[in-house]
C-alpha positions as CSV (number, residue, x, y, z in Angstrom):
1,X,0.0,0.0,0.0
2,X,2.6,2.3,0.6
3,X,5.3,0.9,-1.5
4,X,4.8,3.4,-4.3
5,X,5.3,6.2,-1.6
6,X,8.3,4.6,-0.8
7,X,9.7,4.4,-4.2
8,X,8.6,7.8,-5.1
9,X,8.8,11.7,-3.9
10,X,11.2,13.6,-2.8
11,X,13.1,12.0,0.1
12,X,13.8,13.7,3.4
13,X,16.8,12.9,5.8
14,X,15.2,10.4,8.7
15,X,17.2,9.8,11.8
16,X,16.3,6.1,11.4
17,X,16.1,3.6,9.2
18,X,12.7,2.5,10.4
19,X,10.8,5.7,9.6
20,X,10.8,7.1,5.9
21,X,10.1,10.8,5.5
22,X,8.8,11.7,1.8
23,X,7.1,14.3,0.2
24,X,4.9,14.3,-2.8
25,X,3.7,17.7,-3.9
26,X,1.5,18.8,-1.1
27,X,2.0,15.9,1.0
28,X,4.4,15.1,3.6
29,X,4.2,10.8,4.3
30,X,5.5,9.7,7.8
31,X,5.8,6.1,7.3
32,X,6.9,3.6,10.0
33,X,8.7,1.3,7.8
34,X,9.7,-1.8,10.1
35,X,7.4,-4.3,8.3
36,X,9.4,-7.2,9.9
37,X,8.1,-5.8,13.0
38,X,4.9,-5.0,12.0
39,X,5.8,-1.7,12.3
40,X,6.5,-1.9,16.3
41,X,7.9,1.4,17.6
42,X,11.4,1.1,18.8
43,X,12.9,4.0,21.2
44,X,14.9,5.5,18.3
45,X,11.8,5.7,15.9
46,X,9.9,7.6,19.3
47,X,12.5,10.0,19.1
48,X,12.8,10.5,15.3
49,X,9.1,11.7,15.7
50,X,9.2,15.2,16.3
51,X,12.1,16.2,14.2
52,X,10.3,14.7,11.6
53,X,7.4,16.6,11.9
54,X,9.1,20.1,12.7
55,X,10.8,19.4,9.3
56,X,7.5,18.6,7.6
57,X,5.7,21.8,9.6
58,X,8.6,24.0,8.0
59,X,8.1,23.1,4.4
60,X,5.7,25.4,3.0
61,X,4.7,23.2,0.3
62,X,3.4,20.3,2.6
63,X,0.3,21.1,3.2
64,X,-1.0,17.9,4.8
65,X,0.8,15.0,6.8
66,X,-0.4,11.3,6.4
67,X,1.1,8.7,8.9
68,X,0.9,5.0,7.3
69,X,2.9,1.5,7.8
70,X,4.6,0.0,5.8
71,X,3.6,-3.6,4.3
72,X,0.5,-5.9,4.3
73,X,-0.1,-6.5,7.6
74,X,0.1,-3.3,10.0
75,X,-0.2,0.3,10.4
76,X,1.8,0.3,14.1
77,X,1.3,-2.9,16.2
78,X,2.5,-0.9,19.4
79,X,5.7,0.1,21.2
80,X,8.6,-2.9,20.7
81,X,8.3,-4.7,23.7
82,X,11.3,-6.4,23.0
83,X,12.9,-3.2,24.4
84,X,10.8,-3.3,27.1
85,X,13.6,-4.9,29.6
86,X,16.0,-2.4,29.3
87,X,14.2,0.7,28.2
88,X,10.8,0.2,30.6
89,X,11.7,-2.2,33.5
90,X,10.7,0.0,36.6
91,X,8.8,3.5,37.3
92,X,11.6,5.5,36.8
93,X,12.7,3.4,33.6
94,X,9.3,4.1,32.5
95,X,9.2,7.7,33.1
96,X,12.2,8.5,30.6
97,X,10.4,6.3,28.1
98,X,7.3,7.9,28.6
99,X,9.0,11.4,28.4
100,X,9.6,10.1,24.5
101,X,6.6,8.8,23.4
102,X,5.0,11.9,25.1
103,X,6.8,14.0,23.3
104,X,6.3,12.1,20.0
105,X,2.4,12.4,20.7
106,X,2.6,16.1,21.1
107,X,5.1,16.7,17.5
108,X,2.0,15.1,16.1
109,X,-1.3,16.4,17.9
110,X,0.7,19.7,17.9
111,X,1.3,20.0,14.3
112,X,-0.8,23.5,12.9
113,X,-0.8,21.2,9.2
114,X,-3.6,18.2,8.8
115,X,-3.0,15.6,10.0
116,X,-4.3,11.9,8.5
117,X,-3.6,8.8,10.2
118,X,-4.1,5.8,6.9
119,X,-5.1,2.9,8.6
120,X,-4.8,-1.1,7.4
121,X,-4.4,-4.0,9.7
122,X,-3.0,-4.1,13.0
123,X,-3.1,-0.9,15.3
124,X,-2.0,-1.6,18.8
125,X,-1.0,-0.3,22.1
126,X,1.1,2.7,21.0
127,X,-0.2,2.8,17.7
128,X,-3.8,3.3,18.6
129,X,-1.8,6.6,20.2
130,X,0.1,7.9,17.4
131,X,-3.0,7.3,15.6
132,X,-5.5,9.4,18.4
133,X,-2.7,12.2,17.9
134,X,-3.5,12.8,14.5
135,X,-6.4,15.0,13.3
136,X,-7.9,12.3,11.6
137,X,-8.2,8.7,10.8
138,X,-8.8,6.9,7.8
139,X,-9.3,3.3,8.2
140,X,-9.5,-0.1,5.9
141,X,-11.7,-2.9,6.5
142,X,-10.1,-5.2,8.5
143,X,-8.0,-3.2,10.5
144,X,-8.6,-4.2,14.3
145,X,-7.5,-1.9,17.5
146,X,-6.6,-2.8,20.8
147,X,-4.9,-1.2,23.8
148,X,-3.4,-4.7,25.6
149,X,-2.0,-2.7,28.3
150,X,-3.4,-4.9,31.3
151,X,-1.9,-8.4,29.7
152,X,1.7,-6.6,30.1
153,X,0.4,-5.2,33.9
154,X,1.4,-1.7,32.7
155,X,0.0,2.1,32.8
156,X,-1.2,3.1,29.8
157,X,1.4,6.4,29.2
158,X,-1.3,9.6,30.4
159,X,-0.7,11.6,27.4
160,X,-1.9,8.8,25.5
161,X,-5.1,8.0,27.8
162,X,-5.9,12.2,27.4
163,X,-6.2,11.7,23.3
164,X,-8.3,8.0,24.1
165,X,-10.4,9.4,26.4
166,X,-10.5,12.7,23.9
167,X,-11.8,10.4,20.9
168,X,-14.3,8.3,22.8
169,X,-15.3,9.1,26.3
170,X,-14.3,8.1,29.8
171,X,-16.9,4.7,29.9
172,X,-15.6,3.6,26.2
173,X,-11.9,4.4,27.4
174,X,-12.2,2.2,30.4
175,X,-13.9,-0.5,28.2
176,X,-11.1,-0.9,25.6
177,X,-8.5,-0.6,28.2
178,X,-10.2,-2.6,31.1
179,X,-11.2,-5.7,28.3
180,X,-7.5,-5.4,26.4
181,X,-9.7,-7.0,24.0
182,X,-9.2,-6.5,19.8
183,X,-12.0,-4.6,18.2
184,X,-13.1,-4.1,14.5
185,X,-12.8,-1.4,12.3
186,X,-16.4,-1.5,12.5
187,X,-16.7,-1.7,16.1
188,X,-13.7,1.2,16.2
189,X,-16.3,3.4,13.7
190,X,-18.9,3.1,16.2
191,X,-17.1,4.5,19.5
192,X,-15.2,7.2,17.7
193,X,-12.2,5.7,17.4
194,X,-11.6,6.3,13.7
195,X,-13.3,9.0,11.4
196,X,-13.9,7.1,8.0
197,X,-14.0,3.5,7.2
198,X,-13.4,2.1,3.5
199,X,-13.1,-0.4,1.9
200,X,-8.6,-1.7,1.7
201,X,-8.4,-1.1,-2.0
202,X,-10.0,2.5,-1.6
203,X,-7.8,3.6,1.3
204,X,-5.2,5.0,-0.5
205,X,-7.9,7.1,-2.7
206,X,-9.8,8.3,0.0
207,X,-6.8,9.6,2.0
208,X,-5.8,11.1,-1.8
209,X,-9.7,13.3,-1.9
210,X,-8.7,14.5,1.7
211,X,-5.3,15.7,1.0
212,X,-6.2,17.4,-2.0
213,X,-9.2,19.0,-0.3
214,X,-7.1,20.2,2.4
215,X,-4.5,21.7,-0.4
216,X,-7.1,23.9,-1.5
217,X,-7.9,25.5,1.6
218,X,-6.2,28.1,3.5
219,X,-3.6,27.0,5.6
220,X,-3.8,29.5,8.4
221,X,-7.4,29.0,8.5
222,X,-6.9,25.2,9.2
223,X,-4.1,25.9,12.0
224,X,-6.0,28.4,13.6
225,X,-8.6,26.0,13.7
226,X,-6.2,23.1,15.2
227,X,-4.7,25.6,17.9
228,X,-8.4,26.7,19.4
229,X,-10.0,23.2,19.2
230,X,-7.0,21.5,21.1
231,X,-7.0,24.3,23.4
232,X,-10.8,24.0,24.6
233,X,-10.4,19.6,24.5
234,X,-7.1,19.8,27.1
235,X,-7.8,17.3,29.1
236,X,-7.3,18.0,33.6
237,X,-4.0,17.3,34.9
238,X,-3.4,14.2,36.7
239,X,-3.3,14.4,40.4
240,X,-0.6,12.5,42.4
241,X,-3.0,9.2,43.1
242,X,-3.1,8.6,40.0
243,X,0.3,9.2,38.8
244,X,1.4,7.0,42.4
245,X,-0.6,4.2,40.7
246,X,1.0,4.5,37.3
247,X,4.2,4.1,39.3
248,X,2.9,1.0,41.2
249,X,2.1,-1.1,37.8
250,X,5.7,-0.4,36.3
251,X,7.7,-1.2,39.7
252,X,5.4,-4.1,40.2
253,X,6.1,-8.1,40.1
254,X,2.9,-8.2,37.5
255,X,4.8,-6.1,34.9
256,X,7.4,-8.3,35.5
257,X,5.2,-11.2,34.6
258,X,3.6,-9.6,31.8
259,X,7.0,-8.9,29.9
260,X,8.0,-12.1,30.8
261,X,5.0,-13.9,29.8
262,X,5.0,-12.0,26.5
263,X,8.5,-12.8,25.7
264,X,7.8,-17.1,26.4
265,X,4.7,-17.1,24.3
266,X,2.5,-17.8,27.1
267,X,-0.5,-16.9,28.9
268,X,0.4,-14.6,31.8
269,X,-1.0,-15.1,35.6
270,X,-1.1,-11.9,37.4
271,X,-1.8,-11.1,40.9
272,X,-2.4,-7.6,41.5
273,X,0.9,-6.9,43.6
């Protein structure tokens, strides 16, 4: 699906391998190109993030942004937990790496450019995230969404909970992160989750009408628009209870199971300590 993009364009300097930066007349392309990985978001791809987008918000002939994945099977199937050990193994592990993906979130939500998150198969854990941070999102049939936070006994990262709970409401935000379950496109359509659903062969075309709808329009207009609507939708601050329980989950022998259980292939047994 994105293979032509990749092939094509004018090609921007990436600080990683696994993200491909391209532009194509008014359109700057973000693509998480780790298909191997189904895309999983490794701690140098978190941090290529916003210098990515600062250099696609300072081209005056981008007009739009589209984040996509590359390959058959996945837009972003969540952080790499394979880093997990070293980069996430405690509270104060966690912190740093949250610090990242925060600040990955906010180079996206933050961008005064649209922003289109194109959709197909798997979107996961951090890449139901990256995908909430966008302005929109474009979906195929047959993509699926889940937040499996609770089967790896960790805290959802807050600035990532603020966009969920942004998109769908505080009962459908407990739901998908209580349940950890997978849910349709369909299902996704239906609690806010993503903006348009099409059919796979028509994803690429649809995202196309968007882009070159948004080219037409005045660019101040439309980040004028993105500053004042994030401004009235910022979500409360935490308080220290709840960032005291975040801590508890990532110093916490459950984690520990989780990551371990993950990494053998097998079901985890958690105990709430």
């Amino acid at each position: 699906m994105t293979e032509k993009i990749l092939e094509n364009g004018d090609v921007l300097p990436s600080p990683t391998q696994h993200i491909a930066a391209r532009r194509m007349g008014s359109v700057g392309y973000l693509i998480f190109n780790r298909p191997e990985r189904r895309n999983a978001v490794s701690v140098e791809m978190w941090r290529a993030i916003p210098p990515l987008m600062q250099a696609f918000n300072e081209d005056p002939q981008i007009r739009s942004i589209v984040l996509a994945g590359a390959g058959e099977q996945a837009f972003i199937a969540g952080a790499d937990i394979g880093e997990f050990e070293g980069e996430r193994s405690d509270a104060a592990a966690a912190a740093l790496y949250e610090q990242q993906n925060s600040a990955a979130y906010r180079a996206i939500a933050g961008s005064p450019k649209s922003v289109i998150a194109m959709i197909h198969g798997f979107c996961i854990g951090g890449g139901v995230a990256i995908a909430l941070a966008c302005d929109m999102r474009v979906a195929a049939e047959g993509a699926s969404f889940a937040i499996p936070a609770a089967r790896l006994g960790l805290a959802y990262p807050p600035d990532a909970l603020g966009l969920l709970l942004h998109a769908v409401g505080p009962s459908r935000a407990k739901l998908i992160i209580h349940t950890a379950r997978r849910f349709t496109a369909e299902e996704a359509l239906g609690m806010g989750l993503i903006d348009l659903l099409v059919p796979r062969s028509a994803l690429q075309a649809r995202v196309d009408d968007l882009t070159a709808a948004i080219a037409d329009n005045a660019p101040l207009s439309i980040a004028a628009a993105n500053a004042c609507i994030d401004a009235l939708a910022v979500p409360g601050a935490l308080d220290e209870p709840a960032r005291a329980a975040i801590a508890r989950c990532f110093d916490s022998e459950d984690y520990r199971e989780g990551r371990i259980a993950f990494m053998e292939k097998r079901r985890p047994v958690f105990h709430g300590r």
